[in-house]
One Martini backbone bead per residue (centre of mass of N, CA, C, O) as a GRO file, in nm:
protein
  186
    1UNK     BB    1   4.998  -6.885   3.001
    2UNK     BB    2   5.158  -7.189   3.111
    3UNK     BB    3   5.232  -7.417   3.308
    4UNK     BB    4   5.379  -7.726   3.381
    5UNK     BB    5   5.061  -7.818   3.488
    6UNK     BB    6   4.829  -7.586   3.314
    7UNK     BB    7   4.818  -7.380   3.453
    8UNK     BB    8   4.837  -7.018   3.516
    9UNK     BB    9   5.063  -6.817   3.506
   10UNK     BB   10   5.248  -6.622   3.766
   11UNK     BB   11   5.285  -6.336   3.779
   12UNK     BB   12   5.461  -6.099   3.868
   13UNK     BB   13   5.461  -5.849   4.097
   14UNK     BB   14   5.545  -5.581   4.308
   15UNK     BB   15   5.599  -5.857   4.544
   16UNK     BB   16   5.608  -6.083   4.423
   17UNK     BB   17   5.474  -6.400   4.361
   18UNK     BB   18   5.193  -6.283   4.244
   19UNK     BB   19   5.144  -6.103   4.453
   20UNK     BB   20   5.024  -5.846   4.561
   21UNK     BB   21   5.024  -5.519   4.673
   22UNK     BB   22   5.016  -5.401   5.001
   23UNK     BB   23   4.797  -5.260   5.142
   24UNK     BB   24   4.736  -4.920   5.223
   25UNK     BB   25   4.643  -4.738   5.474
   26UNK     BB   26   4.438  -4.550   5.586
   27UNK     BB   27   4.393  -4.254   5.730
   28UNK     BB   28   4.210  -4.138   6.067
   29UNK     BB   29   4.169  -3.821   6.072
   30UNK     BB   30   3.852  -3.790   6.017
   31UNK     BB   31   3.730  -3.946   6.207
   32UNK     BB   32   3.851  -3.863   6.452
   33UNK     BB   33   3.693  -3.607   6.417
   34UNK     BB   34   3.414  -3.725   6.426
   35UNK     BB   35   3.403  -3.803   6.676
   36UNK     BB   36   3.504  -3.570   6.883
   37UNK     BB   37   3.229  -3.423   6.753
   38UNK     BB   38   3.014  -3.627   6.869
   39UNK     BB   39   3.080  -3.570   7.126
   40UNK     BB   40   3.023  -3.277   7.179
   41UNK     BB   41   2.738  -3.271   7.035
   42UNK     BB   42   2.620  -3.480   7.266
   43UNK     BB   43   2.652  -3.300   7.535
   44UNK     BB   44   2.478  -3.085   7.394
   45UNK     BB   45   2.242  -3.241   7.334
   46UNK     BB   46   2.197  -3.341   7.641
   47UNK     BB   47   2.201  -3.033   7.780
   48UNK     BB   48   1.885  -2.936   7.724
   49UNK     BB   49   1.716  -3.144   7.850
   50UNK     BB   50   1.820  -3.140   8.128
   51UNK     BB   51   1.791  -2.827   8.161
   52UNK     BB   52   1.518  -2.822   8.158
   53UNK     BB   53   1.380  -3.016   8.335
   54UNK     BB   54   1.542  -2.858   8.597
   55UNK     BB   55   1.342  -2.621   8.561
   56UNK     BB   56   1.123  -2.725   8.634
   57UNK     BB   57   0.835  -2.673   8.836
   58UNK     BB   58   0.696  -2.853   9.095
   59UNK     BB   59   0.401  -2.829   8.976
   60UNK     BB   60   0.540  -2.921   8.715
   61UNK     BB   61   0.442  -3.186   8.436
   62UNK     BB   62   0.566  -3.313   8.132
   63UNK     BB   63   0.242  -3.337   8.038
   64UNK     BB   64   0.224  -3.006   8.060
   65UNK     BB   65   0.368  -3.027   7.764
   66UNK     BB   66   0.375  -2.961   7.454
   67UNK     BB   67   0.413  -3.184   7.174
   68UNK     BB   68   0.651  -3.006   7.062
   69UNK     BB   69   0.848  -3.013   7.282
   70UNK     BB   70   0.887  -3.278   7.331
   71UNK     BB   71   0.981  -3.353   7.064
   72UNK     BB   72   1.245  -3.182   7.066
   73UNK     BB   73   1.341  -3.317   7.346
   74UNK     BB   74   1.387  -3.564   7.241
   75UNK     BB   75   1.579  -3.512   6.983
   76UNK     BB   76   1.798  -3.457   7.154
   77UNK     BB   77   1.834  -3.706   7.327
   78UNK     BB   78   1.863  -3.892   7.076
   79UNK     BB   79   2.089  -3.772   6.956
   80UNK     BB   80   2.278  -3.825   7.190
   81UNK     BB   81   2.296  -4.089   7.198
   82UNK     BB   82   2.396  -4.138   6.911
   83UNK     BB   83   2.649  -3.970   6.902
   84UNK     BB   84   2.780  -4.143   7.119
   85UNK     BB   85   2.768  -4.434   6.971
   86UNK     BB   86   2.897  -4.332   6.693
   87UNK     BB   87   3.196  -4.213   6.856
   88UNK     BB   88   3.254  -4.500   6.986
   89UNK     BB   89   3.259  -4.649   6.720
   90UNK     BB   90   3.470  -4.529   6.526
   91UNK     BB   91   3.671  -4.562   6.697
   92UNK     BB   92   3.616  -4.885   6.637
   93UNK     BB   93   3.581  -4.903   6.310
   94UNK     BB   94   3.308  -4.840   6.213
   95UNK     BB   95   3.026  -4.764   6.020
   96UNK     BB   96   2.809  -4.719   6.203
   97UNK     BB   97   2.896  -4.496   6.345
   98UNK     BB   98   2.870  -4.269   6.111
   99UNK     BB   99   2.582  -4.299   6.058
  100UNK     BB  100   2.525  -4.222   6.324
  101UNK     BB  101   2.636  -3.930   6.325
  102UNK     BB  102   2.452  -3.860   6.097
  103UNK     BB  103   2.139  -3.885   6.255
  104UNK     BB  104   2.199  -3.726   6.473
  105UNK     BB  105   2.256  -3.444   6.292
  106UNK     BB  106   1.971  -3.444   6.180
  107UNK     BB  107   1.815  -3.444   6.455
  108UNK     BB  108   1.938  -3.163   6.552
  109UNK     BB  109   1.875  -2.989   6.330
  110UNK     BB  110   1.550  -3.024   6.339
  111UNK     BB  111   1.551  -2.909   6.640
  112UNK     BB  112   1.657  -2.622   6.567
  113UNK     BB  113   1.393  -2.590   6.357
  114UNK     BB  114   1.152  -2.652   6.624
  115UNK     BB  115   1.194  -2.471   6.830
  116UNK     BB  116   1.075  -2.182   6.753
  117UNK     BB  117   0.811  -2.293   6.754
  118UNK     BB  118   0.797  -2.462   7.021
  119UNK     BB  119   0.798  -2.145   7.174
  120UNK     BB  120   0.667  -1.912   7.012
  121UNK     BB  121   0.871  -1.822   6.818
  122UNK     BB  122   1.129  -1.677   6.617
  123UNK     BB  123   1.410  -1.693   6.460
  124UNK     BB  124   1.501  -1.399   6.492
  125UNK     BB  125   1.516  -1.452   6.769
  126UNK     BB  126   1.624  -1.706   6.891
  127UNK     BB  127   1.942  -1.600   6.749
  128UNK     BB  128   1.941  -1.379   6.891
  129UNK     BB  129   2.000  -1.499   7.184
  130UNK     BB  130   2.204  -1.686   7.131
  131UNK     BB  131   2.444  -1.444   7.008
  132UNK     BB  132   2.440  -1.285   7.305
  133UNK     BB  133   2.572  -1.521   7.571
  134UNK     BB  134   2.418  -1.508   7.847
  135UNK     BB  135   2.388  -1.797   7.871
  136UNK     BB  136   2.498  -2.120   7.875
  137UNK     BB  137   2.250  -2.227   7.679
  138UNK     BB  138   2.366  -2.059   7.427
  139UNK     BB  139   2.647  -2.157   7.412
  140UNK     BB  140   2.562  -2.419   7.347
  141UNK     BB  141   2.396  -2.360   7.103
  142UNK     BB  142   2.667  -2.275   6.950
  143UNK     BB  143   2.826  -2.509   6.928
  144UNK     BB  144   2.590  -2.675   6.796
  145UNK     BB  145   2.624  -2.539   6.534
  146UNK     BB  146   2.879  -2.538   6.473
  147UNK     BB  147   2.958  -2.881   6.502
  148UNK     BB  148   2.762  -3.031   6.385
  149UNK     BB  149   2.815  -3.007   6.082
  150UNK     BB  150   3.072  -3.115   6.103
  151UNK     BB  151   3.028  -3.380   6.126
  152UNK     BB  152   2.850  -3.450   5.887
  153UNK     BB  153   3.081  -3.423   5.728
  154UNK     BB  154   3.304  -3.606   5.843
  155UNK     BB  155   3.103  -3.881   5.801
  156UNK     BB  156   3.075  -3.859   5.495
  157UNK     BB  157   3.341  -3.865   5.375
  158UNK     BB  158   3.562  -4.059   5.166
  159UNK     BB  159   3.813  -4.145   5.409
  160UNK     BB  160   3.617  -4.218   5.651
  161UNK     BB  161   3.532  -4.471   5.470
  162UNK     BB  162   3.759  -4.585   5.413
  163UNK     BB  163   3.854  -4.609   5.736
  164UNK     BB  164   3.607  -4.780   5.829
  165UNK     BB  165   3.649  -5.019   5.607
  166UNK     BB  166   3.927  -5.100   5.621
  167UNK     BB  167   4.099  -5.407   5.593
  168UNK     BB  168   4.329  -5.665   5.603
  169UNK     BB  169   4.469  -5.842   5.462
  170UNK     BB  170   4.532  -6.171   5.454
  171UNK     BB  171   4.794  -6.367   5.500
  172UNK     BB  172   4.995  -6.509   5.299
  173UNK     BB  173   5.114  -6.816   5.191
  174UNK     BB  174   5.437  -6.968   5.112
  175UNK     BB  175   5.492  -7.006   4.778
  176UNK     BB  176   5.613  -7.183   4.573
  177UNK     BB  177   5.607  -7.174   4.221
  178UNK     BB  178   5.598  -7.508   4.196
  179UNK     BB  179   5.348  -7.506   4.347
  180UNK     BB  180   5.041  -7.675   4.312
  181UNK     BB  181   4.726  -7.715   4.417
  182UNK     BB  182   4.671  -8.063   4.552
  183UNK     BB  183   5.011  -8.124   4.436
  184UNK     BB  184   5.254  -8.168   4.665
  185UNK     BB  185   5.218  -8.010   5.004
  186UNK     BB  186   4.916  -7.931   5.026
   0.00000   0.00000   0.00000
């Protein structure tokens, strides 16, 4: 069906006047909780290498640490820079947010897997110190192997990605239904 001008006659939509019917927002609270748990999981894993480096005793020097530890705490430092840098994208509505929040999220994994092999430890002794929660130390680590999940997930999400995807469309411009573009008036 054509138009008086030969165009194709637009159809009316659920908005009227041919134009679709405006994007509904996505809601954005999967997201805002993987920022919130990425901010815990960041603080959470810079305070492992903070507190390690302040134990260290005056005549012993970073250098004298075997490189699988360092390695370790590499990856905490690594890993917190990106989840805070990830959560406070995501507030600003980024994808690469959840990226970092992902990459993070995977790098604490990696060190939580790798601590007790460079500190000569087996698994199961490692984790029974963890949750026996004598130190302050043991409960950060607690709460990191908590949170680091949920984040993964809620980064990960469909939602999340949808609501951190989402632009408005721009405005359209109100056009009477008899003028064709290019036509007198445009």
């Amino acid at each position: 069906m054509t138009g008086p001008y030969g165009y194709p006659a637009q159809q009316p939509g659920p908005a009227g006047f041919g134009y679709p019917a405006p994007q509904t927002r996505p809601t954005g609270a999967t997201a805002i909780i993987a920022a919130l748990l990425g901010l815990v999981a960041a603080g959470a894993a810079g305070y492992i290498p903070v507190y390690f480096f302040l134990r260290l005793s005056s005549g012993f020097s970073i250098d004298d640490l075997p490189g699988l530890v360092l390695t370790v705490l590499g990856l905490y430092l690594m890993a917190g820079l990106l989840l805070l840098i990830g959560a406070l994208s995501a507030f600003f509505r980024s994808v690469a947010g959840a990226v970092l929040l992902v990459l993070g999220s995977l790098m604490v994994i990696a060190a939580v897997l790798m601590e007790p092999v460079a500190f000569n430890g087996t698994y199961s002794l490692y984790f029974r110190m963890q949750f026996e929660f004598r130190t302050f130390v043991a409960i950060v680590r607690v709460v990191l192997f908590a949170v680091v999940p949920l984040t993964l997930i809620f980064a990960i999400i469909p939602p999340t990605l949808k609501y951190l995807r989402w632009r408005p469309s721009p405005a359209q411009p109100y056009r009477p239904r008899d003028q064709v573009p290019g036509q007198g008036g445009w």
